[in-house]
C-alpha positions in Angstrom: 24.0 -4.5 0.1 21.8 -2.0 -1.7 21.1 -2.9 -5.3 19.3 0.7 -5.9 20.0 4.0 -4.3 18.1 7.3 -5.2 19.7 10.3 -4.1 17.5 13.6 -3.8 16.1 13.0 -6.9 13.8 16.2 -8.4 12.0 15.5 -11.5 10.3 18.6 -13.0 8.1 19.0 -16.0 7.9 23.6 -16.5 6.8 24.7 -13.3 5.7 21.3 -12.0 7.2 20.0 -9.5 6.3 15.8 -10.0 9.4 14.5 -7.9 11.1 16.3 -5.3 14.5 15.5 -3.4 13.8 11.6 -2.9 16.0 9.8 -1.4 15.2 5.7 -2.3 17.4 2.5 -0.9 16.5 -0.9 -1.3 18.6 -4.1 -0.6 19.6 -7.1 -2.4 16.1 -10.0 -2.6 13.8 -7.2 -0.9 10.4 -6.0 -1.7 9.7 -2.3 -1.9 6.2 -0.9 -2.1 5.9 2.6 -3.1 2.6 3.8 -2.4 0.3 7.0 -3.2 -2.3 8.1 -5.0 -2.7 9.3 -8.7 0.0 12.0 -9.3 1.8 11.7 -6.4 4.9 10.9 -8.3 5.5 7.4 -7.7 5.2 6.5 -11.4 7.8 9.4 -12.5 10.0 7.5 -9.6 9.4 4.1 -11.6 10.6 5.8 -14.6 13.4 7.2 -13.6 14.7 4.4 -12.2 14.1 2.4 -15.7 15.8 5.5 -17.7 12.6 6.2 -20.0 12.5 10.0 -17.5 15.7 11.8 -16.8 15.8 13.4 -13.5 16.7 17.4 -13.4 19.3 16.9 -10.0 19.9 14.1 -8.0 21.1 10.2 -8.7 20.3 7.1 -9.5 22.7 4.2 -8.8 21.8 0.4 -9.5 24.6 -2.0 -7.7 26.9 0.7 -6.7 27.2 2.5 -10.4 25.4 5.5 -11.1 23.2 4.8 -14.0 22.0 8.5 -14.9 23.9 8.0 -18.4 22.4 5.1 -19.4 19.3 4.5 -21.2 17.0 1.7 -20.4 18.0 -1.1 -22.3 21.7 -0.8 -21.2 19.9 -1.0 -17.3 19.6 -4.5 -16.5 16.1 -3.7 -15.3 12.8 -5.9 -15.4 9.7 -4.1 -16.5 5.7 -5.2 -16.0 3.9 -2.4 -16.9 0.2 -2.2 -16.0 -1.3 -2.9 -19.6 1.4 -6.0 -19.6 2.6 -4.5 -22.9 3.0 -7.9 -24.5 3.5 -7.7 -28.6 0.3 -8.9 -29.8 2.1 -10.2 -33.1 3.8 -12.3 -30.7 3.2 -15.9 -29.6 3.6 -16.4 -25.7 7.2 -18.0 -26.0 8.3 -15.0 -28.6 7.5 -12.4 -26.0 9.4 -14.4 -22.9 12.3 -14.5 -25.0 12.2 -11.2 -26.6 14.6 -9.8 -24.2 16.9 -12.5 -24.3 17.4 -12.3 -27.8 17.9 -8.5 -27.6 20.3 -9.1 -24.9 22.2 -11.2 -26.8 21.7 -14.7 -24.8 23.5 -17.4 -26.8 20.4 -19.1 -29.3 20.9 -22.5 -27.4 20.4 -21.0 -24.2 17.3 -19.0 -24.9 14.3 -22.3 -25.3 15.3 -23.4 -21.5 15.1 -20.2 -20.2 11.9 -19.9 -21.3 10.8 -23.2 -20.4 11.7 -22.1 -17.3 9.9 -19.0 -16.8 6.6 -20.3 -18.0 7.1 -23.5 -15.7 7.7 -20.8 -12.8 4.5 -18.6 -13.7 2.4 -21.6 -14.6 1.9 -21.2 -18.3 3.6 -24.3 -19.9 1.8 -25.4 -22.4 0.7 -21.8 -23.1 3.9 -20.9 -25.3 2.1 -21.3 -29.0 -0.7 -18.7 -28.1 -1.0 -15.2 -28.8 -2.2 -12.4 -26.4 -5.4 -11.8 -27.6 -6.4 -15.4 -26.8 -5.3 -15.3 -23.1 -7.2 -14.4 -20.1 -5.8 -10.9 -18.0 -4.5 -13.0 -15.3 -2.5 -15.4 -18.1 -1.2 -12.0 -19.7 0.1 -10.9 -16.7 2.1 -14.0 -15.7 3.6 -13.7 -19.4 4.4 -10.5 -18.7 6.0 -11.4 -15.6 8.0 -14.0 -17.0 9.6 -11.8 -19.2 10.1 -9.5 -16.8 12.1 -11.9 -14.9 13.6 -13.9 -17.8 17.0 -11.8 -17.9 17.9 -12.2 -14.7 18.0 -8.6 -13.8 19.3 -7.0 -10.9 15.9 -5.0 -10.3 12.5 -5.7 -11.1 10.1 -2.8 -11.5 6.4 -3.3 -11.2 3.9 -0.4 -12.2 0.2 -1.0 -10.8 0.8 -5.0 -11.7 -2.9 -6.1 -10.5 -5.0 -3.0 -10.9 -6.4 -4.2 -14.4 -7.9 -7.3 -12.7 -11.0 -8.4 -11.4 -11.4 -8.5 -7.6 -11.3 -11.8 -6.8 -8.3 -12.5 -9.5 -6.7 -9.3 -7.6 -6.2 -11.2 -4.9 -5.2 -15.0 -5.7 -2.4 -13.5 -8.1 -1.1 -11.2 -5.5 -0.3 -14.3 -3.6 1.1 -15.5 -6.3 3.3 -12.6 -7.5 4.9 -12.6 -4.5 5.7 -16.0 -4.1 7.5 -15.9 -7.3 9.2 -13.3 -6.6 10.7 -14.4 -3.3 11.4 -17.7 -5.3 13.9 -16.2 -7.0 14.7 -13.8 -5.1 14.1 -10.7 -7.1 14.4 -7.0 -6.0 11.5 -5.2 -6.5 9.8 -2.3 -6.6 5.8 -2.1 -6.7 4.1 1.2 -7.7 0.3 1.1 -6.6 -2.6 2.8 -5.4 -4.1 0.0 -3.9 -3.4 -0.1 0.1 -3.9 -3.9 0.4 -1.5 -4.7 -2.7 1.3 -2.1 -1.1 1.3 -3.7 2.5 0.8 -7.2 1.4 3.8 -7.5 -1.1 6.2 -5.5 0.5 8.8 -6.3 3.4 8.8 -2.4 3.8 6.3 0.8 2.2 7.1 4.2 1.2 4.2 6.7 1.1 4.6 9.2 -1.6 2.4 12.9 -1.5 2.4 15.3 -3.7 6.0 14.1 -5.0 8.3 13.3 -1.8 8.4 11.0 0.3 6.0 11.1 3.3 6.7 8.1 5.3 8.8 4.4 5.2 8.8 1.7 7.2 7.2 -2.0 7.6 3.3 -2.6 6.8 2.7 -3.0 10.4 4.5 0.5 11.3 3.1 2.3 8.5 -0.6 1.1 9.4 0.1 1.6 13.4 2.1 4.6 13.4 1.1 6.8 10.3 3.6 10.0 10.1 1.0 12.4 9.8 -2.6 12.4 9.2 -2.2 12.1 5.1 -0.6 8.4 5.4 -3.7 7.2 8.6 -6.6 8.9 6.3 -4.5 7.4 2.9 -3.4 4.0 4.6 -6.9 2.0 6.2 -10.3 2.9 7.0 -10.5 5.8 9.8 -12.7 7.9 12.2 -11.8 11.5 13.0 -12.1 14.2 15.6 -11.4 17.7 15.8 -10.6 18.1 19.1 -8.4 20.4 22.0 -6.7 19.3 24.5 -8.0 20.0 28.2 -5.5 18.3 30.5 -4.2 15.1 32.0 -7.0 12.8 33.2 -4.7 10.9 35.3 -0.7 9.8 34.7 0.3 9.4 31.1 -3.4 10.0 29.9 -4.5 13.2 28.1 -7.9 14.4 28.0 -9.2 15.9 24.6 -12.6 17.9 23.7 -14.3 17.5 20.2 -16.1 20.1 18.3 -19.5 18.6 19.1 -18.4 18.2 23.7 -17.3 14.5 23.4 -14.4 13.6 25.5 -11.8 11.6 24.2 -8.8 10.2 26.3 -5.2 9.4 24.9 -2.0 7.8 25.5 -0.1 9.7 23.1 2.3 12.7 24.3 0.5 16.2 23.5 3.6 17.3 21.4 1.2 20.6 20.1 1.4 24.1 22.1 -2.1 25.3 21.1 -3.4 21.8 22.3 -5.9 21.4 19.2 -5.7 18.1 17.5 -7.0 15.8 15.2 -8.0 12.4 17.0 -7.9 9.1 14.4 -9.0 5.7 15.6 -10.0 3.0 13.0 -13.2 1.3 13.4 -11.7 -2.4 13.8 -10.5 -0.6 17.5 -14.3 0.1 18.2 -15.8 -2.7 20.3 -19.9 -2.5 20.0 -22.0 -3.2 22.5 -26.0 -3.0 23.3 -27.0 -0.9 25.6 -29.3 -3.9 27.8 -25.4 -5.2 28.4 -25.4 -3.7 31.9 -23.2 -0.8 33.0 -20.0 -1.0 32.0 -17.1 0.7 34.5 -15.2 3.8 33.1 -12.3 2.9 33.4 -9.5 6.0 32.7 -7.8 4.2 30.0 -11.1 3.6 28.4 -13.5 5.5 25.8 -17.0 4.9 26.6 -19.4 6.6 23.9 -23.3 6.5 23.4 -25.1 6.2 19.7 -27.7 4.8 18.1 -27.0 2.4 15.1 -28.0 3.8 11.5 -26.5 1.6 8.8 -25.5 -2.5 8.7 -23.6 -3.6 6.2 -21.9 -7.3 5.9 -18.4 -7.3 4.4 -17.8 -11.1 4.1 -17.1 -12.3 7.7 -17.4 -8.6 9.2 -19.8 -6.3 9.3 -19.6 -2.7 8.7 -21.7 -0.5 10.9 -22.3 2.9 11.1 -23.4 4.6 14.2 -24.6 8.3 15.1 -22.8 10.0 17.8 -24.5 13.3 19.4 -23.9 16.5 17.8 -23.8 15.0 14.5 -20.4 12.6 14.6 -20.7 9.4 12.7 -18.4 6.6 13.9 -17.4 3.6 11.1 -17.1 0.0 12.9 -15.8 -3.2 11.9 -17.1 -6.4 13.9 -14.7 -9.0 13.4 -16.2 -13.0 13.6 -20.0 -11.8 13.1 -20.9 -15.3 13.6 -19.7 -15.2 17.4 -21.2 -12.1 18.6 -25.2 -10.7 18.2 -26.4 -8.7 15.3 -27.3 -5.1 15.9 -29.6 -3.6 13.6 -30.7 0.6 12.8 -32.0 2.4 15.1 -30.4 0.3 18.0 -28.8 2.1 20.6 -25.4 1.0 21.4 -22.8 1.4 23.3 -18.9 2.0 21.8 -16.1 1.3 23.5 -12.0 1.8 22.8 -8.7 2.2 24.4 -7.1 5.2 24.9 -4.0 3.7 23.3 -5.4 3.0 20.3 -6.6 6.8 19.3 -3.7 8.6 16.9 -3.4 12.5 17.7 -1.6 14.9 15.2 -1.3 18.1 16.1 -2.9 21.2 14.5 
């Protein structure tokens, strides 16, 4: 069953076009991740949904009943806003049950429920303090458990972690979605951030320049991008401009770059002119010194020659940057750095990747 379904919804603002004919469906206990960058209209789509923008055309329907008439507080719609919006005159257990009380949950009723919230965000204890003398990652699980205290049918998420620190980022987006699979909320997450979309959400929707550019799973979204936008948006990425020359040998196509490299492909030439823009990401690249020996060209194989110019750790990878002839730089990622040799600038190496693993759009 879908609890939320958007229906060429158009949100303009003069000339402005900041929504245009989205179409939105999420089922009952799912995660949604709508992801874009700034302006792109995933925000307006959060709104819209809460009842704080009204669309120009279009509908929005929450369990079946088209909401359009509503305003937000008859929506039964859970809000975390990205500055938390807690009320600072407010102790932690006043904010949790704000929304009960304006909901109209029976007084008796209303210290459990928030005894059970905090217990579910891990802030018992916590319910005498005010804001202003909790940490961010404290104000945001208050937040949350407000959020979630009525029991609403939707729970809508606007950039959650992006007012964190790194490292807090990351332990409370664990955490955020194991309490949201807990119990069982429907979401939807508005972010930036690449890792936060395809981390939290059972699917993604890519938003540019206000419609919808791509959905599907994390894996299918990273894998098989729908145009060059969502692979340069969605991962790290090396590029070619490049025209097709022929078929190498079966299902293979043969490209030509700007600069005379040849790149091979698996993917059908679907382009009439036969120029193309060649992606592959740099965790495809494998690296390899040139005292290694000959390796075999084999057809489904890219074998390239550079010289290394930058080394940079990342935690357990390393981030390397090598210079291709006629002035193509190539990005790669070396995965287990403790297993395999170091290369260092000015080293020349060898760089090697499948033919599968190159993405071609068109030009």
């Amino acid at each position: 069953m879908n609890v939320l379904e958007l229906k060429d919804v158009t949100k303009k603002y003069g000339e402005f076009v900041a929504v245009e004919g989205v179409c939105l469906e999420i089922e009952e206990g799912k995660i949604l991740s709508l992801l874009g960058p700034s302006g792109c209209g995933k925000s307006t789509t959060l709104r819209m949904i809460a009842g704080f923008t009204t669309p120009n055309s279009g509908t929005v329907a929450i369990a079946g009943e088209n909401v359009d008439h509503l305003k937000p507080y008859e929506r039964n719609v859970g809000l975390l806003f990205q500055d938390y919006a807690l009320f600072p005159h407010m102790t932690v257990e006043q904010n949790v049950a704000y929304g009960l009380r304006y909901r109209g949950t029976p007084k008796p009723m209303i210290p459990s429920r928030v005894q059970q919230m905090l217990s579910l965000v891990r802030m018992l204890g916590m319910e005498a303090r005010y804001p202003s003398q909790l940490s961010g990652g404290q104000q945001q699980r208050v937040a949350l458990a407000r959020a979630l205290a009525t029991d609403p049918q939707i729970v809508l998420l606007d950039e959650p972690l992006s007012a964190l620190d790194a490292k807090l980022r990351l332990e409370l987006r664990i955490e955020l979605k194991e309490i949201l699979r807990s119990v069982g909320a429907t979401t939807i997450v508005v972010t930036h951030d690449q890792e936060e979309a395809l981390s939290l959400g059972d699917e993604v929707v890519v938003m540019h320049a206000g419609k919808v550019i791509q959905r599907g799973s994390p894996i299918e979204i990273y894998k098989a991008p729908a145009d060059k936008f969502v692979a340069e948006f969605v991962g790290r990425s090396n590029w070619f401009c490049a025209t097709r020359r022929g078929r190498s040998s079966g299902d293979l196509s043969s490209y030509i770059t700007s600069n005379g490299i040849e790149i091979r492909t698996r993917s059908a030439p679907t382009d009439r002119r036969g120029s193309a823009d060649l992606c592959i990401r740099p965790e495809h690249i494998e690296l390899m010194d040139v005292t290694q020996g000959v390796v075999s060209d084999e057809p489904d194989q890219n074998l390239l020659e550079g010289v290394v110019v930058d080394v940079a750790p990342l935690g357990a990878d390393v981030h390397v940057v090598v210079d291709l002839p006629g002035e193509t730089r190539l990005q790669v990622i070396r995965k287990n750095v403790g297993r395999i040799p170091t290369v260092v600038p000015g080293q020349p190496v060898r760089l090697c990747f499948a033919a599968s693993d190159v993405l071609v759009f068109p030009t």
